[in-house]
N, C-alpha and C positions, 0 to 999 in steps of 0.2 A: 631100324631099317625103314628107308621110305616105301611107302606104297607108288603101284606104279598107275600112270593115267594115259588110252591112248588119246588124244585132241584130233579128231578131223576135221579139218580144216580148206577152203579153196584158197584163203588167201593166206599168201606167205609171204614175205621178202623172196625177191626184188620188188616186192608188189606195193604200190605206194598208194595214197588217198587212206582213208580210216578204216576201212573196213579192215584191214588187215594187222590194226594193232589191239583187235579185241584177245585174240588166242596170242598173239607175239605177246603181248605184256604178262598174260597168265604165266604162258611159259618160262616169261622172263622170274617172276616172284612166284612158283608155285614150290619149287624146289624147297623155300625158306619155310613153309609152311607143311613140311612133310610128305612131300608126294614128287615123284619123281614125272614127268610130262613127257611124252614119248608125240611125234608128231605124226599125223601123216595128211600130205597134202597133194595135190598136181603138179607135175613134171610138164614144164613148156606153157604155161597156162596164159591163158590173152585175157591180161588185167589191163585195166583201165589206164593204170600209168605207172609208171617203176621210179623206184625209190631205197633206188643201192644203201643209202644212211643204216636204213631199219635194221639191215645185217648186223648194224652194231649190239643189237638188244638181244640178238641169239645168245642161251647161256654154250658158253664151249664147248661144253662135253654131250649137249642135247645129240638125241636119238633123231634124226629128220630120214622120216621114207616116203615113197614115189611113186607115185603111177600115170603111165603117163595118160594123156586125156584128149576126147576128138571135142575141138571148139565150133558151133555154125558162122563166128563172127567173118572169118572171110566172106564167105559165100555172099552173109549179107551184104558187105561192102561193095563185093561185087556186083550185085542187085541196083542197087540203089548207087552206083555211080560214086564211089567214096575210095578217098586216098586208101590203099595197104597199110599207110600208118595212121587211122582215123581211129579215134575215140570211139565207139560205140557201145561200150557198155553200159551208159545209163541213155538207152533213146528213151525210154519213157517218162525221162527226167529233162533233159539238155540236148537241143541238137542246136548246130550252129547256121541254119537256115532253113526255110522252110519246107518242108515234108515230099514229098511225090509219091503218088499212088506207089509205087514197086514196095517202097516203107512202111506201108499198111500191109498189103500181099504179105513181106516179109514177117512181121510182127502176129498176121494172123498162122502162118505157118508155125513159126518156134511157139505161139501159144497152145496149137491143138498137137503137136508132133512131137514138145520137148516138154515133155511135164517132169517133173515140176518146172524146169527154168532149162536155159539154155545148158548146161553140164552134164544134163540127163544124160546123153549119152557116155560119161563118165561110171554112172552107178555101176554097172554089172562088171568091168573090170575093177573095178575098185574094191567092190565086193569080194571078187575071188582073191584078189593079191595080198586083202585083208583074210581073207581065212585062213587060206594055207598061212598066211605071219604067226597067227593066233592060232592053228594046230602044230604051231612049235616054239610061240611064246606068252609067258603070263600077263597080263593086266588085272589090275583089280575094278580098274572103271574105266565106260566109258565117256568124252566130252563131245558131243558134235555141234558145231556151230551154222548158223543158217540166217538167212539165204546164203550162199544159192543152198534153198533146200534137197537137192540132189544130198548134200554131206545127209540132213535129217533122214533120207531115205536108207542110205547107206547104214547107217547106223538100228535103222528100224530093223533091215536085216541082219544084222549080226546078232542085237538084241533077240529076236526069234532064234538064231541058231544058236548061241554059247550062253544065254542068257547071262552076261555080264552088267553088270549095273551101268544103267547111261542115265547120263544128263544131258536132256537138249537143250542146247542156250539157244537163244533167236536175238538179231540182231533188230533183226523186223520181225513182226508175221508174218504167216505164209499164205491164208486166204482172205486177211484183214489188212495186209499192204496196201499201202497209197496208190499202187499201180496194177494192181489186181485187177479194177474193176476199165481199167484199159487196156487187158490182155485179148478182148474180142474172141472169148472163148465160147465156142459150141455146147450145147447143155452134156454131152458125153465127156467132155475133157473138162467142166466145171465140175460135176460129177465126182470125175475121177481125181481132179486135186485134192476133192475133200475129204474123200477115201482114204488118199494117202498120209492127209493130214492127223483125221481120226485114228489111222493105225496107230501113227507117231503118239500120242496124245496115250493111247492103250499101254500101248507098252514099255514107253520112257518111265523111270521111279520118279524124274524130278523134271523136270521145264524151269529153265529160267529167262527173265525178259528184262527190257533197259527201262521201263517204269513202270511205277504202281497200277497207272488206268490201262496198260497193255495184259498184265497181267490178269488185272481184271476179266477185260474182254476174253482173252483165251478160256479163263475159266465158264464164263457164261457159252462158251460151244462147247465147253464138254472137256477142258482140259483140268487135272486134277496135278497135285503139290506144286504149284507153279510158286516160284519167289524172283528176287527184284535183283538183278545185279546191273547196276547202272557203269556205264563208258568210265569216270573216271578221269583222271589225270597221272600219270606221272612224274613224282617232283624231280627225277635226275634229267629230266629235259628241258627243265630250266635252269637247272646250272651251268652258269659259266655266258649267259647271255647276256649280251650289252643291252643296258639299261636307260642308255640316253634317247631320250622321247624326238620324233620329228620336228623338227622347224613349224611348218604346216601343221595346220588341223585336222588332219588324217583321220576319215573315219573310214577302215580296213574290215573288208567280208574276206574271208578264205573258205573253198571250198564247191559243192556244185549252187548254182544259184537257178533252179530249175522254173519252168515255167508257172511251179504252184507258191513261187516265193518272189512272186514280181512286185515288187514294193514302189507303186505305180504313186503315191502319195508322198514316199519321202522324196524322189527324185521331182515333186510338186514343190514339196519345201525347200528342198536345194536350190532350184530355180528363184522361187520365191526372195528367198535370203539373201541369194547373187544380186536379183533387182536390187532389193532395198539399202544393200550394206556393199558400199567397196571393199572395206574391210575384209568383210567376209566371203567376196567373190577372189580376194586374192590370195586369204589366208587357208581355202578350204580345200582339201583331194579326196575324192573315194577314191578309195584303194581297194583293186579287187584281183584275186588269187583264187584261180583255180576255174573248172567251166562254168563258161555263161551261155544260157540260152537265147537263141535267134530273140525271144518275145523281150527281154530284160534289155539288148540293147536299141530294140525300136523306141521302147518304153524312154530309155536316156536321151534318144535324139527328137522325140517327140515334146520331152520338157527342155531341149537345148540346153543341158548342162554336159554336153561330150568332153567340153574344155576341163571341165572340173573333173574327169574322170580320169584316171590312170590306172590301164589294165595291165598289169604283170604277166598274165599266163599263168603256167604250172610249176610252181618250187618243190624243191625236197622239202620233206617236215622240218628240218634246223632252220634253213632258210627260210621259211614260212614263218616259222613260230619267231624268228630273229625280227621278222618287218612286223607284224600282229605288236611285239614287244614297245616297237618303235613309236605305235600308234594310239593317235591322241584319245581315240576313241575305235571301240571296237563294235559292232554291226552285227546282232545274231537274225535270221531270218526264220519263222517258223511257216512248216510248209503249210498250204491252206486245203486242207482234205477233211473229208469226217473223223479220220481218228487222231486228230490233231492235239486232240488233251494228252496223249499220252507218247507223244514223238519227244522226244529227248535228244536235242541232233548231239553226235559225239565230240564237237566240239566246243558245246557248251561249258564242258567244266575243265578243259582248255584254254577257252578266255577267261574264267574265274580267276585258273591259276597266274595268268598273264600280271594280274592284280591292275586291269584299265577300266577304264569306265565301260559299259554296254548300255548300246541302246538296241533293246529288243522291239519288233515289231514280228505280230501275230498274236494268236489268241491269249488274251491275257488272262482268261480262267483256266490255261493248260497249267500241265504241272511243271513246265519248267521255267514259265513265266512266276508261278509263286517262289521257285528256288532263286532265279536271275533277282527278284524283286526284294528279295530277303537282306542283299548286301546293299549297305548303302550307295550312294552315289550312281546307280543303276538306274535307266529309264524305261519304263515299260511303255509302249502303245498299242494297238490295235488297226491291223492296217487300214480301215477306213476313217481313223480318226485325225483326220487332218492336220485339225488345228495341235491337236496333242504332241503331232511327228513334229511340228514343224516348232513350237513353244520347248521342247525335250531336244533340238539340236541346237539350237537357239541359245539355251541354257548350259551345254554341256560348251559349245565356243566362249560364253562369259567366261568361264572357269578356266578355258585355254587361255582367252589372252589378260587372265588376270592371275595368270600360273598358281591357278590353287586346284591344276589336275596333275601335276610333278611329283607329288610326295610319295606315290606309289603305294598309298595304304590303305585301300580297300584289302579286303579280307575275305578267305573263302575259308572250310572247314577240312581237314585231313578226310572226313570221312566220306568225302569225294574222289582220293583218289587212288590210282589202282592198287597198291600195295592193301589197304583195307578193301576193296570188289575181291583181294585174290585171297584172301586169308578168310574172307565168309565162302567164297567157291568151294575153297580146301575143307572147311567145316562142315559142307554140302556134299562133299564127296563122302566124307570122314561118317555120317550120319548113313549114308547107303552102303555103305562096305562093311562098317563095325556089325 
């Protein structure tokens, strides 16, 4: 008989971009590994971007309940003079023009008034609709996922009242985030994040994070059994995709391209390469999926390569993953912040599985510039290394137009992808409940 597990969760399907296929793929393989996933997430919730496809990964007979949840993101839009249907959930990542005081006003407000994060006002009905569930159904554990740490909060309380075993998983940290130290937070409401953080840290059995150097860090503030469960891939997403490569020398980003990942140097050598080679001004597209920030496209028009650019906008995951398939070369961007060693973007072992070439650009003593760099055929640089971007794209067009990037045989390892992340979870669980 399987054991049962609740998952708290903010993102769910419709809800599209990555954050929301961390607990969707659990759900999806957790059943196979003995444990039965019981979900619970927000009713109505104002996600970044929907992505009806994901539905497809629900297993049929899953438990999914609801509460519903007060979001600030109108208000702000309001504030700041922005479409009703505007993007805002990464301002701290990507905004599509430049700032106006009302956006700082705003930002300083949901930092000192919405702790942890913008959902906070979600915790305390979520809390009650979870107890009364749980003073009349069993679980053996619990999973809460985070950010938005509002779920970690959630879950800190229940942990005090029913003391059921939880696992916090963090997608990110919570006061070691890249955007932490731009919340323009008052020493009371700094304070108080790490209050709430310390709780979580007390009385979770287990913490888990997306790499080793994150782990790390959490443990140096005081976090105890923390382990590694990295993003992953799924192999039944790449079945059934057409395999035939672009025409063009496509080299394709998807995803947010935020103001800390401005690759002010390649869009140097792009330019570069156009001068010197017709060839290569006529053979060559970035291709780019998903938001871009105001600074990323100054950056393109300031090296005159806008010609060479083709922006798609936002796809569903098939669709995404179908054009990433197509292309000649694939583009990882690591964000430039201090805890950059240990940032593992979720798309990473994504493009592995794609089986294209990458050329990485960011810090190359991170940990997933040593994993990107392990398979051959990969290019590693460092964003200020000019000469390296521009020799590393240079290199990877030989190969296009001498078609010895076709064969498709690069090579990544199983143990990347989510079916093994869900079967060490289940094991994680299985060690706290036994």
């Amino acid at each position: 008989m399987r054991k049962k597990v609740l998952i708290i969760t903010y993102y769910w399907p419709p809800s599209g971009g990555i954050g929301v296929l961390r607990c969707l793929k659990f759900a999806k393989y957790l059943t196979s590994f003995g444990w039965e996933p019981i979900i619970f997430t927000a009713e109505n919730a104002h996600y970044p971007s929907f992505d009806y496809t994901n539905v497809s990964d629900i297993p049929a007979d899953l438990t999914v309940l609801t509460c519903p949840i007060i979001e600030p993101y109108s208000i702000y839009k309001m504030l700041t003079f922005q479409s009703p249907k505007a993007n805002v959930n990464n301002v701290f990542n990507v905004n599509p023009s430049k700032l106006n005081w009302m956006h700082h006003f705003a930002v300083w407000v949901r930092s000192n008034f919405f702790i942890p994060d913008a959902r906070a006002l979600w915790i305390k009905p979520a809390y009650k609709y979870l107890s009364h569930w749980l003073d009349n159904n069993k679980v053996d554990a619990i999973i809460s996922n985070g950010p938005p740490h509002s779920n970690t909060r959630i879950a800190t309380l229940l942990k005090k009242k029913y003391n059921i075993p939880w696992l916090a998983d963090f997608q990110d940290p919570w006061t070691q985030v890249d955007y932490y130290q731009l919340l323009n937070l008052t020493p009371w409401a700094n304070s108080y994040h790490h209050k709430l953080e310390q709780e979580a840290f007390l009385f979770a059995d287990k913490l888990t994070i997306v790499s080793k150097a994150w782990a790390k860090s959490l443990e140096e503030i005081g976090a105890k059994n923390v382990d590694v469960l990295y993003w992953g891939f799924d192999p039944a997403d790449y079945v059934g995709l057409d395999k035939k490569l672009d025409d063009k020398f496509t080299l394709t980003y998807f995803g947010i391209m935020g103001f800390d990942r401005n690759p002010v140097n390649l869009f140097k050598a792009i330019a570069a390469l156009c001068q010197e080679s017709s060839s290569f001004r006529n053979d060559f597209c970035l291709q780019l999926i998903g938001q871009i920030d105001f600074s990323i496209w100054e950056e393109i028009n300031k090296a005159e390569i806008a010609k060479s650019v083709h922006y798609l906008g936002s796809f569903t995951r098939e669709e995404t993953l179908q054009k990433a398939q197509g292309s000649r070369t694939l583009l990882l961007l690591l964000n430039r912040q201090p805890n950059a060693e240990g940032r593992i973007p979720g798309k990473s072992f994504e493009y592995m599985a794609l089986r294209r070439p990458i050329l990485f650009v960011g810090d190359t003593n991170a940990e997933i510039a040593g994993i990107i760099d392990s398979v051959a055929g990969n290019q590693i640089c460092d964003y200020e290394d000019y000469e390296k971007i521009k020799l590393s794209l240079s290199n990877l067009y030989d190969k296009y137009k001498n078609n010895q990037d076709s064969e498709m045989s690069l090579s990544f390892s199983d143990e990347w992808s989510v079916v093994s992340q869900t079967k060490k979870l289940a094991g994680l669980l299985s060690e706290m409940t036994d």
